[in-house]
N, CA and C atoms as a LAMMPS dump frame, in Angstrom:
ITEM: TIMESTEP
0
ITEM: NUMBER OF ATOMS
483
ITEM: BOX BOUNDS ff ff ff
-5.0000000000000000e+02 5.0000000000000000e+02
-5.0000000000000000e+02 5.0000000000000000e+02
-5.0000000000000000e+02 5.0000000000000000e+02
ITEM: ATOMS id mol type element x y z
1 1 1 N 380.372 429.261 -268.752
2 1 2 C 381.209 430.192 -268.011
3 1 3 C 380.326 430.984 -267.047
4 2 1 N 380.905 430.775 -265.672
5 2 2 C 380.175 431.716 -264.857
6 2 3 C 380.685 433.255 -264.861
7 3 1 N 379.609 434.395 -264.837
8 3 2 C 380.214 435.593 -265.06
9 3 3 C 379.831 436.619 -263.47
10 4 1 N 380.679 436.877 -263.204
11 4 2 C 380.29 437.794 -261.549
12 4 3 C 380.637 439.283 -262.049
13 5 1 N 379.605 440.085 -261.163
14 5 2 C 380.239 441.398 -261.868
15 5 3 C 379.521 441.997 -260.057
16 6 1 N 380.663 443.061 -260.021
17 6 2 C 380.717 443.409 -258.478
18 6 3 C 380.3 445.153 -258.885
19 7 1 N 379.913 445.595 -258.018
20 7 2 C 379.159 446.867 -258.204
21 7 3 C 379.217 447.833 -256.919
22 8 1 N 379.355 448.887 -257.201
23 8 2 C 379.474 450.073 -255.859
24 8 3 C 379.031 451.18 -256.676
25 9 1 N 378.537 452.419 -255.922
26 9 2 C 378.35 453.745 -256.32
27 9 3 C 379.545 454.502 -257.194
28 10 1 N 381.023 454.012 -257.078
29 10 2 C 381.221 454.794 -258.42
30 10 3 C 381.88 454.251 -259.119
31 11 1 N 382.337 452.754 -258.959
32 11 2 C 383.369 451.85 -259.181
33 11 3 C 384.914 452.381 -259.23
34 12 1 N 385.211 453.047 -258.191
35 12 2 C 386.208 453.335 -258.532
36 12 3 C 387.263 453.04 -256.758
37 13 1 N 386.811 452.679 -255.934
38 13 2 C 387.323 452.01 -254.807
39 13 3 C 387.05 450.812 -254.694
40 14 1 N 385.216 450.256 -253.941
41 14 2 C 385.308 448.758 -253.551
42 14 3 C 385.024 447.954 -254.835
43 15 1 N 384.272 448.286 -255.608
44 15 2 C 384.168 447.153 -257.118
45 15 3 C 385.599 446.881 -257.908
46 16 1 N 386.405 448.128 -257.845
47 16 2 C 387.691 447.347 -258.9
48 16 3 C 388.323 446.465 -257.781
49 17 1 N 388.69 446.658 -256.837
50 17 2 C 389.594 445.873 -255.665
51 17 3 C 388.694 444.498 -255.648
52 18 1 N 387.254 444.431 -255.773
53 18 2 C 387.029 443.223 -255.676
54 18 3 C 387.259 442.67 -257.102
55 19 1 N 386.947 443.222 -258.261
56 19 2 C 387.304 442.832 -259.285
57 19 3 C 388.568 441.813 -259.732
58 20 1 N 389.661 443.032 -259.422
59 20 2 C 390.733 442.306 -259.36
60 20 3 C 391.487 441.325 -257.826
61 21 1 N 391.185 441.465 -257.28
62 21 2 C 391.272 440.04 -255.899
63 21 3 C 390.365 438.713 -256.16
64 22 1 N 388.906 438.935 -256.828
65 22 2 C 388.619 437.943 -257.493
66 22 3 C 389.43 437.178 -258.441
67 23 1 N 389.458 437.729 -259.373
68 23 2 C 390.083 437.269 -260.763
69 23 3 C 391.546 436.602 -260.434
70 24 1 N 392.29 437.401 -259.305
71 24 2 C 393.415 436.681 -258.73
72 24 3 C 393.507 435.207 -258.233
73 25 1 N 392.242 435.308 -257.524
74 25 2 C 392.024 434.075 -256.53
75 25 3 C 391.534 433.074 -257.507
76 26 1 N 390.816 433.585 -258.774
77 26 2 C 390.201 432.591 -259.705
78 26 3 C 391.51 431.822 -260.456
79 27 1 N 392.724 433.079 -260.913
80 27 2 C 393.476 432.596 -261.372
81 27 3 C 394.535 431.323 -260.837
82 28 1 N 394.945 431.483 -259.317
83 28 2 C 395.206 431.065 -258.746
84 28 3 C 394.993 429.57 -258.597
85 29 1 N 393.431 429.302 -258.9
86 29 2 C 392.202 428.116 -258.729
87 29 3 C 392.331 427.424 -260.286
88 30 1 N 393.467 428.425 -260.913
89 30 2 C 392.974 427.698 -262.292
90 30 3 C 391.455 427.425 -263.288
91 31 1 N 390.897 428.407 -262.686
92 31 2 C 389.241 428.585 -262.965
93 31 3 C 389.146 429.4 -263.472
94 32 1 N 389.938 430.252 -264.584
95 32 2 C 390.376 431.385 -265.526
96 32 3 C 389.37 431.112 -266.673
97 33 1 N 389.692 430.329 -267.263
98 33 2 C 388.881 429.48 -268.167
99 33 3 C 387.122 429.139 -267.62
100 34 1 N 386.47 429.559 -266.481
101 34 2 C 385.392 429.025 -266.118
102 34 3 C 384.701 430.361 -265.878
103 35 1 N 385.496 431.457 -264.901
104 35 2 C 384.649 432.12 -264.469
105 35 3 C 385.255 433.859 -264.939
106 36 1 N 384.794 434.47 -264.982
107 36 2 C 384.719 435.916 -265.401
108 36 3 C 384.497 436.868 -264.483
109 37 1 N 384.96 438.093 -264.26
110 37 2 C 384.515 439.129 -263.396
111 37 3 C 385.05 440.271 -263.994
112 38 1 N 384.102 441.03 -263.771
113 38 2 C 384.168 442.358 -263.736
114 38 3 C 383.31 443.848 -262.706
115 39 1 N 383.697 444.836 -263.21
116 39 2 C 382.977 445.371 -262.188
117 39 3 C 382.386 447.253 -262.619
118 40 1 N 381.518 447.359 -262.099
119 40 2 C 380.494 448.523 -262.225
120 40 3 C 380.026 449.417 -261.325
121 41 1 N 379.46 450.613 -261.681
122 41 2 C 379.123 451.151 -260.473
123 41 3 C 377.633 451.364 -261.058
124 42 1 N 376.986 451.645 -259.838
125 42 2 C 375.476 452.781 -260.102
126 42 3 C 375.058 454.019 -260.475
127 43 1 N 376.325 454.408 -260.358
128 43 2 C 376.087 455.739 -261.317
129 43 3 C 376.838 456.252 -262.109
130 44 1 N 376.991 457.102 -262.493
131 44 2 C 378.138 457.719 -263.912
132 44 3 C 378.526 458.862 -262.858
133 45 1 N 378.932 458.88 -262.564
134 45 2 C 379.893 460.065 -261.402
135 45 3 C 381.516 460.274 -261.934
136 46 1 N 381.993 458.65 -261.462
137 46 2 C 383.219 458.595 -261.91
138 46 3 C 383.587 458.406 -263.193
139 47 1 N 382.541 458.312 -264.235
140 47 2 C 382.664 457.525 -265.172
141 47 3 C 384.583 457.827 -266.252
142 48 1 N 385.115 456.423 -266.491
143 48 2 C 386.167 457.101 -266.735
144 48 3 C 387.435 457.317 -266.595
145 49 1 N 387.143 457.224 -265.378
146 49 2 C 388.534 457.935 -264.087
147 49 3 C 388.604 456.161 -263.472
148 50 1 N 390.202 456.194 -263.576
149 50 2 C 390.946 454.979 -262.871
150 50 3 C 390.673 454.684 -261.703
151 51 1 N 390.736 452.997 -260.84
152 51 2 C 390.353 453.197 -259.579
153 51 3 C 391.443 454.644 -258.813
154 52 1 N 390.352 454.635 -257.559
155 52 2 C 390.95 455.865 -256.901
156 52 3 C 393.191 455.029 -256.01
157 53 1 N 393.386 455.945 -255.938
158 53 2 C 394.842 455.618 -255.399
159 53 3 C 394.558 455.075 -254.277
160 54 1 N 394.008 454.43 -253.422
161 54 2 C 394.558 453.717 -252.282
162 54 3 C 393.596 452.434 -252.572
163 55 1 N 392.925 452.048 -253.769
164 55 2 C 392.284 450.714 -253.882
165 55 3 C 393.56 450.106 -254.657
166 56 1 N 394.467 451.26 -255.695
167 56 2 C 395.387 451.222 -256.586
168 56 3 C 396.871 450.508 -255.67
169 57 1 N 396.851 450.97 -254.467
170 57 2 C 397.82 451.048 -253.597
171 57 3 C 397.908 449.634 -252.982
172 58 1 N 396.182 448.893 -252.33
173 58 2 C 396.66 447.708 -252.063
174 58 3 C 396.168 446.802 -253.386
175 59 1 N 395.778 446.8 -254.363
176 59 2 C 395.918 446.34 -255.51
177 59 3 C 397.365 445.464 -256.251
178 60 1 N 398.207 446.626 -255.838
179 60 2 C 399.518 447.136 -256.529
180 60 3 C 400.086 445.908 -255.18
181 61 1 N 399.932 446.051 -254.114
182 61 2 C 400.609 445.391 -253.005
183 61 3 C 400.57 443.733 -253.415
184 62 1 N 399.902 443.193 -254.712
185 62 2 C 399.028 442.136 -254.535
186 62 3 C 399.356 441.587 -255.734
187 63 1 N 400.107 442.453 -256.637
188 63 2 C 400.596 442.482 -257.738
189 63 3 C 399.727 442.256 -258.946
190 64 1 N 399.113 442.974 -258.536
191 64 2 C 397.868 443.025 -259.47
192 64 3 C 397.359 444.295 -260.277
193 65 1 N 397.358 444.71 -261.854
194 65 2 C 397.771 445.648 -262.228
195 65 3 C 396.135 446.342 -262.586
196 66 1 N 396.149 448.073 -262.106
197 66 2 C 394.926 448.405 -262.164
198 66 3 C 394.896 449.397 -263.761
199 67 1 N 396.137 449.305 -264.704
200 67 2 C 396.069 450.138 -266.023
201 67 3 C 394.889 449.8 -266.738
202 68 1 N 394.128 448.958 -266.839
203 68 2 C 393.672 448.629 -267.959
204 68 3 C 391.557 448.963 -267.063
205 69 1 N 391.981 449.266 -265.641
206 69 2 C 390.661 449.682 -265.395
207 69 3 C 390.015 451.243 -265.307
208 70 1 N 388.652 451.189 -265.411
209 70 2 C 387.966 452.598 -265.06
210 70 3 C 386.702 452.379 -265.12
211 71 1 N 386.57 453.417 -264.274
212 71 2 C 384.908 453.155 -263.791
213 71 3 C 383.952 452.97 -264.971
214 72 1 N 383.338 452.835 -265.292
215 72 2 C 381.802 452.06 -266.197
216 72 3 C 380.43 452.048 -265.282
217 73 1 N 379.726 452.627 -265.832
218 73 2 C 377.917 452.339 -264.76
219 73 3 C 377.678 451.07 -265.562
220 74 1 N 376.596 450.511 -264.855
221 74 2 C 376.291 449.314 -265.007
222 74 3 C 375.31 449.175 -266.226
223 75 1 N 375.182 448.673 -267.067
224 75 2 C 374.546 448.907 -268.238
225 75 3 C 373.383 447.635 -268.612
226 76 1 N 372.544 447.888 -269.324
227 76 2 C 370.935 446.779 -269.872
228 76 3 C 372.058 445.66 -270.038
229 77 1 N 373.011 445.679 -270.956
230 77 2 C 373.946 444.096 -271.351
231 77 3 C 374.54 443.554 -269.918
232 78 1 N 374.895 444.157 -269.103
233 78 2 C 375.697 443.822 -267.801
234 78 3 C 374.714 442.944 -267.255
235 79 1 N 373.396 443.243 -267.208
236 79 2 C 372.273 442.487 -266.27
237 79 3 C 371.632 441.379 -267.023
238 80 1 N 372.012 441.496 -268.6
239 80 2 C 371.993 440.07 -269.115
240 80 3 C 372.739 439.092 -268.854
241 81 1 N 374.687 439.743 -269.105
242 81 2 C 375.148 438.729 -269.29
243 81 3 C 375.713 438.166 -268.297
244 82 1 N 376.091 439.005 -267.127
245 82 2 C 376.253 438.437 -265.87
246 82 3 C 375.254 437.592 -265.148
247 83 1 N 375.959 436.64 -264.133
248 83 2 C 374.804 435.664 -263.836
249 83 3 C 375.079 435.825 -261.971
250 84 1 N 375.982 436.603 -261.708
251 84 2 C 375.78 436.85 -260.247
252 84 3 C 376 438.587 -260.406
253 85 1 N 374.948 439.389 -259.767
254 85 2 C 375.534 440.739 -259.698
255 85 3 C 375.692 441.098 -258.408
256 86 1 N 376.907 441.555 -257.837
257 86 2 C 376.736 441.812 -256.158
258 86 3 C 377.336 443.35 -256.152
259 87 1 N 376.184 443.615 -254.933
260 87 2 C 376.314 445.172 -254.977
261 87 3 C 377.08 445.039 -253.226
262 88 1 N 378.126 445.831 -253.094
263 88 2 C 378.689 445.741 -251.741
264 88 3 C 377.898 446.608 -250.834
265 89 1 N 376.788 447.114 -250.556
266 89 2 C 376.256 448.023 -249.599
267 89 3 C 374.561 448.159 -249.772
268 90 1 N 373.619 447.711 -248.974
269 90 2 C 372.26 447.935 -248.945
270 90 3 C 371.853 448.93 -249.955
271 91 1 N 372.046 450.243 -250.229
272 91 2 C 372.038 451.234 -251.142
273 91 3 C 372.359 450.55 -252.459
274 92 1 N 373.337 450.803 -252.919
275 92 2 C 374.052 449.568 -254.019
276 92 3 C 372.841 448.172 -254.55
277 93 1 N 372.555 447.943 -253.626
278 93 2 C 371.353 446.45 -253.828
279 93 3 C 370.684 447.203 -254.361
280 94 1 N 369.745 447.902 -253.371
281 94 2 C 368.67 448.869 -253.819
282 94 3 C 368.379 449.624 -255.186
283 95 1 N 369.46 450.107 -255.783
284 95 2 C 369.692 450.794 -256.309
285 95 3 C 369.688 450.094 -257.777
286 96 1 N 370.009 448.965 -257.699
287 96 2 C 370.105 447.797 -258.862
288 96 3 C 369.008 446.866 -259.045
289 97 1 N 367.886 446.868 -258.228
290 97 2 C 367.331 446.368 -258.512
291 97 3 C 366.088 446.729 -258.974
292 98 1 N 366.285 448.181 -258.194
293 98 2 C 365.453 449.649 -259.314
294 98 3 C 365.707 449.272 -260.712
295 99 1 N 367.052 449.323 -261.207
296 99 2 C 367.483 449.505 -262.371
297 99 3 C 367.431 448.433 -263.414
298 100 1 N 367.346 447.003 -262.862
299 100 2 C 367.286 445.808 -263.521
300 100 3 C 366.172 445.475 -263.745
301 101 1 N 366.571 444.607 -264.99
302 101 2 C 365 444.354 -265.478
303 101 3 C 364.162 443.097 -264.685
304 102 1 N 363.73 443.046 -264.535
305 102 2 C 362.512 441.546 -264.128
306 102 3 C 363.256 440.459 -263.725
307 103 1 N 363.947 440.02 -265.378
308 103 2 C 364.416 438.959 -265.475
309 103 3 C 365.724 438.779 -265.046
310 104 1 N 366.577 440.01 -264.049
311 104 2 C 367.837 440.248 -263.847
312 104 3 C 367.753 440.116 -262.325
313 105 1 N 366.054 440.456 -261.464
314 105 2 C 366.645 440.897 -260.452
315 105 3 C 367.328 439.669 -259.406
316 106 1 N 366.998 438.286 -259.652
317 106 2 C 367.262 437.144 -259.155
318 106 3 C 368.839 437.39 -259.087
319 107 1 N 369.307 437.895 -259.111
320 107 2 C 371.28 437.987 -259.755
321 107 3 C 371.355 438.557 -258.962
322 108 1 N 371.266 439.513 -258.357
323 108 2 C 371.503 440.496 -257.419
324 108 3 C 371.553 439.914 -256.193
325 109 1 N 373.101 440.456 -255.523
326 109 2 C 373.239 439.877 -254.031
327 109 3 C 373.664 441.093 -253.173
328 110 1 N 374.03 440.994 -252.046
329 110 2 C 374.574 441.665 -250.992
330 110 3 C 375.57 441.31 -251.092
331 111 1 N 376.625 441.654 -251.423
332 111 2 C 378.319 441.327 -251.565
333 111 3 C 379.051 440.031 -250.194
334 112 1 N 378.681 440.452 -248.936
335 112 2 C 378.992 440.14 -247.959
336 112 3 C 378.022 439.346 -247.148
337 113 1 N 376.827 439.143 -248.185
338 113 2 C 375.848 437.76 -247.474
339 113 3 C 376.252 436.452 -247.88
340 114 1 N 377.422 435.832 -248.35
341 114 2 C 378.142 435.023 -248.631
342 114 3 C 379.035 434.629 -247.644
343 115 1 N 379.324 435.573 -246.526
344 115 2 C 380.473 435.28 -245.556
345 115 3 C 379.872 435.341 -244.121
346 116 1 N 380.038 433.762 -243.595
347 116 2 C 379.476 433.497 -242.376
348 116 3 C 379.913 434.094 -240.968
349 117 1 N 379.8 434.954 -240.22
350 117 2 C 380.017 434.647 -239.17
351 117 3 C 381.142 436.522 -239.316
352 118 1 N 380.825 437.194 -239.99
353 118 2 C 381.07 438.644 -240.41
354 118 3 C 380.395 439.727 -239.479
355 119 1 N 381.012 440.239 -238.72
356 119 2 C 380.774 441.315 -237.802
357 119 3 C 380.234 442.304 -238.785
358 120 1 N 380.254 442.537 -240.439
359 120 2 C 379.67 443.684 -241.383
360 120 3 C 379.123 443.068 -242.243
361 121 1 N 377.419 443.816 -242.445
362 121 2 C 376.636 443.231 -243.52
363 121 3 C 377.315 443.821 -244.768
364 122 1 N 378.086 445.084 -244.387
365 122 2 C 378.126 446.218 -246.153
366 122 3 C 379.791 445.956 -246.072
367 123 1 N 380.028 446.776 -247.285
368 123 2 C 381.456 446.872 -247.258
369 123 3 C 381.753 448.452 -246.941
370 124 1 N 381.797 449.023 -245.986
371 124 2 C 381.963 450.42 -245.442
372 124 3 C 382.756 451.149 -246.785
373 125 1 N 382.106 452.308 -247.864
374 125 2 C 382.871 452.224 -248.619
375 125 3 C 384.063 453.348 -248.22
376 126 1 N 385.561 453.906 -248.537
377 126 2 C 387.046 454.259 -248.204
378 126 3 C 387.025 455.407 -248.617
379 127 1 N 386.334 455.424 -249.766
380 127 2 C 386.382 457.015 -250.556
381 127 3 C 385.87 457.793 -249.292
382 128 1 N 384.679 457.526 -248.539
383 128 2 C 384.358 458.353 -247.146
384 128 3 C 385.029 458.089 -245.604
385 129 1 N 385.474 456.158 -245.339
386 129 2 C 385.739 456.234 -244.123
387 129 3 C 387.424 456.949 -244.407
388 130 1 N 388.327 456.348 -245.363
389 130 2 C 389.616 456.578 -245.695
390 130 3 C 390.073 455.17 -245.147
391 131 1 N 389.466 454.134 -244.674
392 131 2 C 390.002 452.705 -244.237
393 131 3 C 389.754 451.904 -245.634
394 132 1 N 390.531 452.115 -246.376
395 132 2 C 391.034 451.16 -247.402
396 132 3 C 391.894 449.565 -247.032
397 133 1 N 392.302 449.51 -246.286
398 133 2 C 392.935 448.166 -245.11
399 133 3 C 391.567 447.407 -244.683
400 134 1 N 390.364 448.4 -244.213
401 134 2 C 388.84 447.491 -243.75
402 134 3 C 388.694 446.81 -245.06
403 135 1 N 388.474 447.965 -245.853
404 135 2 C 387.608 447.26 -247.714
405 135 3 C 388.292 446.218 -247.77
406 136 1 N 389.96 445.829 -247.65
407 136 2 C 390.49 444.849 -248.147
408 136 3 C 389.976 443.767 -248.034
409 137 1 N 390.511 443.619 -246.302
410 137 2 C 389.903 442.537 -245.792
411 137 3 C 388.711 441.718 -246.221
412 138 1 N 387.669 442.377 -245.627
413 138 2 C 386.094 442.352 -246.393
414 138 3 C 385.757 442.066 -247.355
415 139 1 N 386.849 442.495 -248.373
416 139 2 C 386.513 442.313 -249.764
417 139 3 C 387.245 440.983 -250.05
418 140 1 N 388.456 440.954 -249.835
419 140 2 C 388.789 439.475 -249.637
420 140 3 C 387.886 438.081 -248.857
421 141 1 N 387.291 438.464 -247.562
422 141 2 C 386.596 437.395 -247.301
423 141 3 C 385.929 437.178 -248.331
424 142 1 N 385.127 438.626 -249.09
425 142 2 C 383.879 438.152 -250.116
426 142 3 C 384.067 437.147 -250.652
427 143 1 N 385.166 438.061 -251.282
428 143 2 C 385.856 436.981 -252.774
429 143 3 C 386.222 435.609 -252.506
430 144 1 N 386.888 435.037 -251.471
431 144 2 C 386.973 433.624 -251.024
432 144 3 C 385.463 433.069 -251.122
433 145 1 N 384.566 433.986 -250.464
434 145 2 C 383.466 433.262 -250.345
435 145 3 C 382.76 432.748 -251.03
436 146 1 N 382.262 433.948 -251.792
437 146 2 C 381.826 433.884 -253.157
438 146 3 C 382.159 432.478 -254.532
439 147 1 N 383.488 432.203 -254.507
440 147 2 C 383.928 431.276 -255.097
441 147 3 C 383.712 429.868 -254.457
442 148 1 N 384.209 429.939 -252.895
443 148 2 C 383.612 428.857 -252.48
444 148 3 C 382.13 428.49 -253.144
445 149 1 N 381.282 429.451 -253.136
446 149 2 C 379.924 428.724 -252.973
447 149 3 C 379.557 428.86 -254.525
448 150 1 N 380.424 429.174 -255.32
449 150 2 C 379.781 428.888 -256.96
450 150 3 C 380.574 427.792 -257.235
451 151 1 N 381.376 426.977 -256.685
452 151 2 C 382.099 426.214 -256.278
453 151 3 C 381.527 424.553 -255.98
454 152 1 N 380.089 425.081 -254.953
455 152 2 C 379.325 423.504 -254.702
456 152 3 C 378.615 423.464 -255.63
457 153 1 N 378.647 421.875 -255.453
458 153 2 C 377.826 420.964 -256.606
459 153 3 C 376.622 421.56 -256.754
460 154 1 N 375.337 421.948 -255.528
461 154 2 C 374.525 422.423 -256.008
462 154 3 C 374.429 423.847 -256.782
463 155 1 N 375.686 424.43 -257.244
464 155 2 C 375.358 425.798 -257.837
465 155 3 C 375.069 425.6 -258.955
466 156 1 N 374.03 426.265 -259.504
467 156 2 C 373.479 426.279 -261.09
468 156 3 C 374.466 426.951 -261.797
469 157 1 N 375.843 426.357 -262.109
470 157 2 C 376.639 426.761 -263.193
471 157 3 C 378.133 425.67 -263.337
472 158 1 N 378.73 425.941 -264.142
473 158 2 C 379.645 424.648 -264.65
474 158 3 C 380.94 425.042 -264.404
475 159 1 N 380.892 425.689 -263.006
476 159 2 C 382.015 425.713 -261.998
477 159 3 C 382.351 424.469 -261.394
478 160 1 N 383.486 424.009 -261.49
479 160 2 C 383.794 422.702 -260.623
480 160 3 C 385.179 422.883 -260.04
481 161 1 N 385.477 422.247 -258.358
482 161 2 C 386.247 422.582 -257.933
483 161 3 C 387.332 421.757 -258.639
């Protein structure tokens, strides 16, 4: 089973929205059974507290239910057992790879270095611009992307299209 776990500063805007738009698109793929996601932040800020209302808002648009989430920092087991960790914003990278051990930091991606031909390296995070409609998008290309490419034959895991 491949396990993805998506990460932002408080998990409570761009990590649950990618969380759950992943897991959608996985379900969708019938790859429920293969691949896993979840999601974290870098710090304990929010710890707790449900995504914020307008990740909740296009979430909800998507029919995709956010009760059962809340923010979580990223923890020593997260960087074991996950085998892709993507942080959506240069900071976010940074910040995780401070925190991971040795043998974790290979896991660690740029959320949006998966998607070719992207006018944005980061995912601008909403809690500051208030463009929750940008995150979507963005976060949706990720998530297509992302799957695409754990997807080819050469990926080291027992994803198959």
């Amino acid at each position: 089973m491949e396990k993805v776990l998506f990460v932002c500063l408080g998990n409570i805007c761009r990590s649950p929205m990618a969380e759950g738009i992943f897991k959608k698109i996985v379900a969708e793929e019938a790859l429920s059974e293969k691949v896993k996601a979840g999601s974290a932040a870098t710090s304990g800020w929010e710890h707790g507290n449900p995504p914020h209302q307008g990740t909740q808002k296009i979430l909800d648009r998507m029919g995709i239910s956010t009760k059962e989430m809340s923010s979580a920092q990223i923890t020593a087991q997260d960087f074991a057992e996950y085998d892709l960790i993507l942080g959506m914003d240069k900071q976010n990278v940074k910040d995780l790879a401070r925190m991971a051990p040795k043998s974790a930091k290979g896991k660690i991606h740029l959320f949006l270095s998966a998607v070719q031909n992207c006018a944005y390296e980061e995912v601008p995070d909403p809690y500051y611009t208030g463009d929750f409609e940008l995150t979507y998008q963005l976060i949706n290309r990720g998530c297509q992307a992302w799957l695409q490419k754990m997807k080819e034959p050469d990926h080291k895991n027992e994803v198959q299209a």
